[in-house]
C-alpha positions as CSV (number, residue, x, y, z in Angstrom):
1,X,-16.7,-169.2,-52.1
2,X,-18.7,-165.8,-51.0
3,X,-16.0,-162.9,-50.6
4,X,-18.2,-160.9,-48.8
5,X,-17.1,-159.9,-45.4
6,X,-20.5,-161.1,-42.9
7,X,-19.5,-158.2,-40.3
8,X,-19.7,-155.2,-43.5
9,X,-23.3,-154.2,-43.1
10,X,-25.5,-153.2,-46.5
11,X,-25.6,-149.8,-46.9
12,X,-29.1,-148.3,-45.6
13,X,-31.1,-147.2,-48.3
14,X,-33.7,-145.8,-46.2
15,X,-31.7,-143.7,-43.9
16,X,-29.5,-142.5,-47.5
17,X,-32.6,-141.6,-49.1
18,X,-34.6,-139.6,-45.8
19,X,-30.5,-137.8,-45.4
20,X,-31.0,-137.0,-49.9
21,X,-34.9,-135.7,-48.7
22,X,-33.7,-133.2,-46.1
23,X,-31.0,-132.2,-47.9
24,X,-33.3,-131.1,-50.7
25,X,-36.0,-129.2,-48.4
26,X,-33.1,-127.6,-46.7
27,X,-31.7,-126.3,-49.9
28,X,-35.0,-125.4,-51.4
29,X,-35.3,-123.3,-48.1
30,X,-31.8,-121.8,-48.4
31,X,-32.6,-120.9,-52.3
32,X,-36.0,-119.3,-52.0
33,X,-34.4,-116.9,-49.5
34,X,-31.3,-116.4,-51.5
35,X,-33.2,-116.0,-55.3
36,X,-36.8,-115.5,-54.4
37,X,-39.6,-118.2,-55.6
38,X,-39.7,-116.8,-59.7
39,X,-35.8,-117.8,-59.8
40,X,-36.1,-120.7,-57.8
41,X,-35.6,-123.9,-60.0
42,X,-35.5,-127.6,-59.3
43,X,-32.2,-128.2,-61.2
44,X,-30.7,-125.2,-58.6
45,X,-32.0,-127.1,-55.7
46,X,-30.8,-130.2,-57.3
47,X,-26.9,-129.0,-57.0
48,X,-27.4,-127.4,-54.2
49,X,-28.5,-130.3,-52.7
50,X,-25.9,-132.3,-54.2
51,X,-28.7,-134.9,-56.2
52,X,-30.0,-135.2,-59.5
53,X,-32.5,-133.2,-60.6
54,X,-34.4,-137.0,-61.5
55,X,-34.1,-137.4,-57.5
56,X,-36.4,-135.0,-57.1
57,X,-38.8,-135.3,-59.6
58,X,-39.2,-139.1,-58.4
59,X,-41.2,-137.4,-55.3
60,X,-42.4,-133.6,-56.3
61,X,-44.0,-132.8,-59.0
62,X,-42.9,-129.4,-59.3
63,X,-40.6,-126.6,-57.1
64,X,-43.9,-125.4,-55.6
65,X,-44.6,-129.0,-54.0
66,X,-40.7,-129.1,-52.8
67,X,-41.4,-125.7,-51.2
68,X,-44.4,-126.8,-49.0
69,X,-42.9,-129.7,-48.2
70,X,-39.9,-128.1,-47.1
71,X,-42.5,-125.4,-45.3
72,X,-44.1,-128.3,-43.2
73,X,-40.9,-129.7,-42.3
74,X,-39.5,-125.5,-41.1
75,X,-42.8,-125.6,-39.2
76,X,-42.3,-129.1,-37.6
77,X,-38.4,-127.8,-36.6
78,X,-40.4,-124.4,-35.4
79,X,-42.8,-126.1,-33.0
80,X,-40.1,-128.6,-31.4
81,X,-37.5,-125.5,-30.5
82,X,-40.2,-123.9,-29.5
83,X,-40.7,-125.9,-26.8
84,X,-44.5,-127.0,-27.1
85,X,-46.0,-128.9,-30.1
86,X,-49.7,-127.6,-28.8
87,X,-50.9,-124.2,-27.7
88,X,-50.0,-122.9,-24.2
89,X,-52.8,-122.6,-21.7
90,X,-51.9,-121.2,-18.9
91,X,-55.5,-120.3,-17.6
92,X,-54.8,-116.8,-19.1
93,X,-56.0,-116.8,-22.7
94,X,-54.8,-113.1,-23.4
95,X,-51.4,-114.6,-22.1
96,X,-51.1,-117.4,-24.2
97,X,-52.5,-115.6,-26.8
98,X,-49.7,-112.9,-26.8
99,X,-47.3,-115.5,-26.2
100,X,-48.1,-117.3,-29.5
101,X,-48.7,-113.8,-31.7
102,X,-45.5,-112.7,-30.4
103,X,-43.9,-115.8,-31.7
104,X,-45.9,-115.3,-35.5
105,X,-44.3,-112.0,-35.6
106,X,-40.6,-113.1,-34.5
107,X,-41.2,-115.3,-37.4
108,X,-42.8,-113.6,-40.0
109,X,-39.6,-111.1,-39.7
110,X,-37.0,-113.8,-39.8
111,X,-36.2,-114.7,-43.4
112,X,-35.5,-118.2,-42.9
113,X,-39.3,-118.4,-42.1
114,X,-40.8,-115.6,-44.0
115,X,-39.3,-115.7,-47.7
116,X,-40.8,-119.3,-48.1
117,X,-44.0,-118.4,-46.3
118,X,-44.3,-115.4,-48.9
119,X,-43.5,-117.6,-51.6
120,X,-46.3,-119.8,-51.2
121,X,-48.4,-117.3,-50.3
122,X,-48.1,-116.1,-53.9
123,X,-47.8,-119.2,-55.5
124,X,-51.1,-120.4,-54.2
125,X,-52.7,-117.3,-55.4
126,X,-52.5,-118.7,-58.8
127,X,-52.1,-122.1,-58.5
128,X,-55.2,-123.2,-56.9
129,X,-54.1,-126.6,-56.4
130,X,-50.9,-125.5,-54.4
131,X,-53.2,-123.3,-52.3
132,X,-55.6,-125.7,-51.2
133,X,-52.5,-128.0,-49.9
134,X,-51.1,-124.8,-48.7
135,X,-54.4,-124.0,-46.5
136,X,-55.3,-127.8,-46.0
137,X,-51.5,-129.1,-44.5
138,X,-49.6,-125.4,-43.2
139,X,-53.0,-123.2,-42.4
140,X,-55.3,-125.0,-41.0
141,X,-54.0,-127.2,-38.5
142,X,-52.5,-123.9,-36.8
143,X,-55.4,-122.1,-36.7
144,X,-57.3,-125.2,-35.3
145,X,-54.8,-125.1,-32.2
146,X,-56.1,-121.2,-31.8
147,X,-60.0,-122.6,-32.4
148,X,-59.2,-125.4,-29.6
149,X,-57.5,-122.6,-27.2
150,X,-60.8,-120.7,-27.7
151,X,-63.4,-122.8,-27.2
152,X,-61.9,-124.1,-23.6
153,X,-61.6,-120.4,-22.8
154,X,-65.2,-120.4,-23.8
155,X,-65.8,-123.6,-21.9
156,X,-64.6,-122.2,-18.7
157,X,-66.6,-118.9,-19.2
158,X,-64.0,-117.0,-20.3
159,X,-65.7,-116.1,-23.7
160,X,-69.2,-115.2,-24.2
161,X,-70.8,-118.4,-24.8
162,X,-72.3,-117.2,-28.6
163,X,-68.9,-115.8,-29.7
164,X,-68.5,-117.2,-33.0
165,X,-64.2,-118.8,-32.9
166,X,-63.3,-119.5,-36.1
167,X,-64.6,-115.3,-37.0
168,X,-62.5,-114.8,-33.4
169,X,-59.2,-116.7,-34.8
170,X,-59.5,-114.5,-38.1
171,X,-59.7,-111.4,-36.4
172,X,-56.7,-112.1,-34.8
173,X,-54.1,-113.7,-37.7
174,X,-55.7,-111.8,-40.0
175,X,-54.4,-108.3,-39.4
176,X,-51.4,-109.9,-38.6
177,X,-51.1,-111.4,-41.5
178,X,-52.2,-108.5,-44.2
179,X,-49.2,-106.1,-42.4
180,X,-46.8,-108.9,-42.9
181,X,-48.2,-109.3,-46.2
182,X,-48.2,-106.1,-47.6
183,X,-45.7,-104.2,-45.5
184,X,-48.0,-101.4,-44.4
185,X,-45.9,-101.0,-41.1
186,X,-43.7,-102.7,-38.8
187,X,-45.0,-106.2,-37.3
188,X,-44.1,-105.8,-33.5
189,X,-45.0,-107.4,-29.9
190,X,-46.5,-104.3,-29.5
191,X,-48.5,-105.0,-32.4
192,X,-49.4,-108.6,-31.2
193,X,-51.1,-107.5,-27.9
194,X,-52.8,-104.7,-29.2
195,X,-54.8,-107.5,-31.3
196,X,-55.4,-109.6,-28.5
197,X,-56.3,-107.2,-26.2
198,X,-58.6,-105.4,-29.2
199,X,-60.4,-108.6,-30.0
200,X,-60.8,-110.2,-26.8
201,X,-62.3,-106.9,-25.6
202,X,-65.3,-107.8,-27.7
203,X,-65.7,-111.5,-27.3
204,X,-64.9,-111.8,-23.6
205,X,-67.8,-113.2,-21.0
């Protein structure tokens, strides 16, 4: 005779193991800010995560491949407090354009966002692997939502109709970017529409 109680439900190993995954990108978040990426370790992110270090092995190769990971997921949690998974378009592309430098800048100078973001960065300088998941999964989809928001400002007019996009999205993360990067002066809203308003000036219809 079974002496199993039919009303005790099995424990749900999918929902234990998504709850062990988070936990894991949220301390690999927490330690990279905390330690910086050269001290960062998977048996630290193991404890501080509260799994075995074999836990995390079983799906990353390495701390680098935790970090993205966790990276994508930040970015995910980004776009949904944000408001708007997409890019804004209001009609006014220096608007929306502001809007979403603005909200790179607020970021890049909020730890939580910019000591991962910085750790990668560096990390995919010399692992070129790393760096092409890096630019292929965090990179480009972002600056594809800038190309799209371009080319229906260029549809409507609002662009001169030669103006090369993807040259037009680089011009404006890219300065962005190399003060962020390099620290060669405050990054500021300030900052942000000066950009906009100096690259649109030479792109616009």
């Amino acid at each position: 005779m079974s002496s199993k109680n039919p009303d005790v439900k099995a424990p749900d190993a999918s929902r234990r193991s998504d709850r062990s995954r988070r936990a894991i990108l949220d301390a690999a978040l927490t330690l990279v800010g905390e330690v910086g990426y050269n001290r960062l370790t998977i048996e630290a992110i193991a404890a501080r995560a509260g799994v075995g270090k074999q836990t995390i092995y079983r799906w990353w190769p390495s701390k680098a491949a935790v970090l993205l990971d966790a990276s994508l997921a930040l970015a995910g949690d980004a776009e949904t407090e944000g408001g708007w998974a997409g890019f804004p378009d209001t009609g006014d592309l220096a608007a929306d354009l502001k809007t979403v430098l603005r909200a790179t800048v607020d970021e890049f100078n909020d730890e939580k966002y910019a000591a991962p973001a910085r750790a990668l960065t560096a990390a995919g300088a010399t692992d070129a692997e790393l760096g092409a998941r890096f630019t292929e999964q965090l990179l480009e989809p972002q600056l594809a939502l800038y190309e799209a928001r371009l080319r229906t400002a260029q549809e409507a007019g609002q662009l001169a109709p030669d103006a090369d996009l993807r040259l037009t999205v680089e011009m404006l993360v890219g300065p962005l970017t190399y003060r962020w990067l390099l620290r060669t002066a405050p990054l500021t809203h300030a900052y942000a529409d000066a950009l906009v308003d100096g690259v649109l000036s030479g792109v616009r219809a």
